[in-house]
N, C-alpha and C positions, 0 to 999 in steps of 0.2 A: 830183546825187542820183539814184539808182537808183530807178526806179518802183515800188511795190510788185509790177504783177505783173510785173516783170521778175524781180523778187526771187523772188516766186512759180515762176516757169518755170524758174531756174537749180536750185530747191530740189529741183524735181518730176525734171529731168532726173538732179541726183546721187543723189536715191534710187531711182529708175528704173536706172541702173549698178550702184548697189550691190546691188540686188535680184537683177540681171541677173546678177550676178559670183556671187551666192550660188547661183542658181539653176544656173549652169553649174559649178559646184564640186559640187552634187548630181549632174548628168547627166553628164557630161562622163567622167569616170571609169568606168561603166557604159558608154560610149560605146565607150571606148579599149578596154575588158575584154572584147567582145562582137566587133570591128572584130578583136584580136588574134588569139583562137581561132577565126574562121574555123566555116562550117559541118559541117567535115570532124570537127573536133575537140571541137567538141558533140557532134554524135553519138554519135559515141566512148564521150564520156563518159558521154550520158544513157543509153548501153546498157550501162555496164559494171556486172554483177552487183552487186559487192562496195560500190558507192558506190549504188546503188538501193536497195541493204540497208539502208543506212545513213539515205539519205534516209528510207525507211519506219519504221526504227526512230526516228528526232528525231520524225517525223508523230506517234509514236503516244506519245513520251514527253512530249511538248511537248500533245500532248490532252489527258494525264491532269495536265501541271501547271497549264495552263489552268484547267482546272474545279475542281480543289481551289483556286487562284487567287480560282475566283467565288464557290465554297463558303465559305471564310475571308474572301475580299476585302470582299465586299459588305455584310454584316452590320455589318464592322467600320466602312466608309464610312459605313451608315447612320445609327450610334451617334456619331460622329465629327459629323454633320453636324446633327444630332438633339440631341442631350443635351450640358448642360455637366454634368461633373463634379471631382471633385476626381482631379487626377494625368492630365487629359485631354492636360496638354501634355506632359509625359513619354510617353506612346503616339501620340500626332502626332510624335513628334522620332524613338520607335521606327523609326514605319513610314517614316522617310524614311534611316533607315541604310545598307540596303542600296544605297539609290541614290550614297551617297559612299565607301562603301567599295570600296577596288581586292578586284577578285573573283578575284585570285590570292588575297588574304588570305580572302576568303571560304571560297573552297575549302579552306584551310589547316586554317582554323576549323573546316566541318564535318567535318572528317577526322578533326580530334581529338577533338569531341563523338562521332562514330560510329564512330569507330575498331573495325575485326574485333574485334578483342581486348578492348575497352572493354564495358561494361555498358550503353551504350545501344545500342553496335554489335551485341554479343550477342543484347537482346532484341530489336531489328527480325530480326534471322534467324530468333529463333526463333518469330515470329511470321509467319515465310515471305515477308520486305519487308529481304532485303539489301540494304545502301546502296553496300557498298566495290565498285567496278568494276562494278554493276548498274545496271538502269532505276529504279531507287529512288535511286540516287545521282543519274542524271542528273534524275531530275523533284526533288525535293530541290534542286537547286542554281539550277533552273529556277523555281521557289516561291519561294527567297531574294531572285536580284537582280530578279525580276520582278514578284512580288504587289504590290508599293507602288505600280503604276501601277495597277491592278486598285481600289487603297483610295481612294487620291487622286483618280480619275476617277469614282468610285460616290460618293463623298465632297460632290464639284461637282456631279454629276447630282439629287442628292437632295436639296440644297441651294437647286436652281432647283428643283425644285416650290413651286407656290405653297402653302401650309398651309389657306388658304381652302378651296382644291378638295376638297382632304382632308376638313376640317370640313365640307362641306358633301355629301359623300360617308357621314361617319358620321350627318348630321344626316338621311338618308335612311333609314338603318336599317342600315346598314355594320356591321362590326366591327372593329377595328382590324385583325386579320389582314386580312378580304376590302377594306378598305380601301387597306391596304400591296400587295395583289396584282394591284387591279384598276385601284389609282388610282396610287401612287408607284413600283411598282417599273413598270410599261407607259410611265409619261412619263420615266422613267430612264434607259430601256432602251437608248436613244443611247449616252449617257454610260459607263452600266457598256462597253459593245459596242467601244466608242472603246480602255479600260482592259484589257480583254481580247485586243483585236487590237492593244497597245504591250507587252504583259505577253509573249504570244507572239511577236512579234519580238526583246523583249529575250533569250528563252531562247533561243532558234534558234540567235542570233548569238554567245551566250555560248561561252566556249571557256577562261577561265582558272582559273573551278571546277569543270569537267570535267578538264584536265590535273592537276591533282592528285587530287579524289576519285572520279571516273568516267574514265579515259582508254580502258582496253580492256574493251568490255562483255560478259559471260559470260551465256548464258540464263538467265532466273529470269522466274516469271511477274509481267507479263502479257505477258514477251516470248519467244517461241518460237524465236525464227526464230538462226542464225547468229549466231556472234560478231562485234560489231562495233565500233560505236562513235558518238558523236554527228557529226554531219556538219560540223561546224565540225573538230572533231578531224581526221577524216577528211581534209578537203581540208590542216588542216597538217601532215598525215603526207606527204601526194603535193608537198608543197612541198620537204619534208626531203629525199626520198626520191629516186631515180633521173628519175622523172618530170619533177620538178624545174615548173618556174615554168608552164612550159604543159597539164600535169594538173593541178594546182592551180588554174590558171584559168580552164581548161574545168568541170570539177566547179561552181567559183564560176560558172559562170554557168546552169548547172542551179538552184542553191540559188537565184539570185536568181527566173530564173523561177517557180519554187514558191511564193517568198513572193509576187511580185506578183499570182501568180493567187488565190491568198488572200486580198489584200490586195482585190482586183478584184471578188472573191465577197461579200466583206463592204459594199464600195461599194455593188455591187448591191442588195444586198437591203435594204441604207438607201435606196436611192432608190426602189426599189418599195415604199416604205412600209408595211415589216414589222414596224415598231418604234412604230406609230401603234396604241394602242392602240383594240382592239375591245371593245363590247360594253361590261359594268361599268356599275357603280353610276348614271355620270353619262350612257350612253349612250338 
């Protein structure tokens, strides 16, 4: 008969491998992807005009889907996590669509909803918010498969406040607005931050509702700069292309630095405890 903690130690050891296995299935590929291009061939690439363009154009369209993200997202979390109502699970099953649908059909979808030629397509143009091969397209398809982590994460955020505090914040002299700004949304503030920094990785990395409704992107504000295209595109254009596997994998390892210096800036300022609310009702 085997000891319990023999049994114990056999258990801790296989999920200790399996952890280990997972963990090297994250790194290991970034390992290989960095070890291949050599510092010769970053460079390269972090200096080539046409894919810095590119990089700056995702920066700045992935900015503005982000915040319409938190603009729509957060509200809707709150309501979600706040109120029962009638048809509440028919918009909890909404907002988790985008996350099972293949975002080749995505893209398809919105193409045909905005289509140039269509009536919804028409009026965003004429409204000076072109969709087809525009930054409107790409922040659009960046909203779709990405706001549901922005709902879900503000959702659980809002949901861990305790209601006490709250009440006990209006029982002060609160309003419910000064109450929602000083007490729920400041202990949130994690939580939404968390949905926001998974919202823009998901857009970044997107590339299959770009290829059909944003592939080559033409100036329109609020982007100025050269014709480009989203940097996921980008780098599978240099795959296709002459360049072939070792442009493509230089470029990829630009993109990744960028997001983890992102990803590093947001750690930061969670640990410097930015997210701790000041001052308020209860301070």
């Amino acid at each position: 008969m085997v000891a319990p903690s023999a049994r114990g130690s056999v258990g801790s050891f296989v999920g200790a491998v399996l952890s280990a296995s997972l963990i090297l299935l994250f790194v290991l590929p970034l390992v290989v992807l960095f070890l291949y291009v050599g510092w010769s061939g970053f460079v390269q690439e972090a200096t080539n005009d046409g894919f810095l363009t590119s990089i700056r154009f995702t920066l700045l369209a992935s900015g503005i889907a982000v915040g319409l993200g938190l603009l729509t997202g957060v509200p809707l979390g709150y309501v979600l996590a706040r109120y029962r109502f009638r048809g509440r699970s028919f918009v909890e099953s909404a907002v988790l669509l985008p996350v099972v649908i293949p975002h080749l059909v995505v893209g398809i979808a919105l193409l045909l909803l905005f289509a140039p030629d269509g009536p919804v397509g028409r009026f965003m143009a004429g409204l000076g918010l072109p969709v087809f091969d525009a930054i409107w397209g790409v922040v659009l398809v960046m909203l779709y498969v990405g706001a549901s982590y922005v709902v879900l994460a503000s959702q659980l955020a809002f949901r861990a406040v305790d209601p006490e505090v709250v009440d006990t914040a209006r029982s002060l002299g609160a309003s419910p607005g000064e109450a929602f700004a000083t007490v729920t949304l400041p202990q949130s503030a994690r939580g939404i931050a968390t949905g926001a920094l998974l919202m823009w990785a998901r857009g970044v990395s997107e590339i299959g509702g770009f290829l059909i409704l944003a592939y080559a992107i033409e100036p329109s504000p609020p982007w100025f700069g050269p014709p480009t295209a989203p940097a996921s595109v980008y780098i599978y254009d240099l795959y296709q292309s002459s360049g072939g596997l070792e442009a493509a994998a230089a470029a990829s390892c630009v993109l990744v630095l960028v997001a983890l210096a992102i990803f590093l800036a947001v750690r930061l300022v969670d640990r410097a405890g930015l997210y701790t609310p000041r001052g308020g009702w209860l301070s």
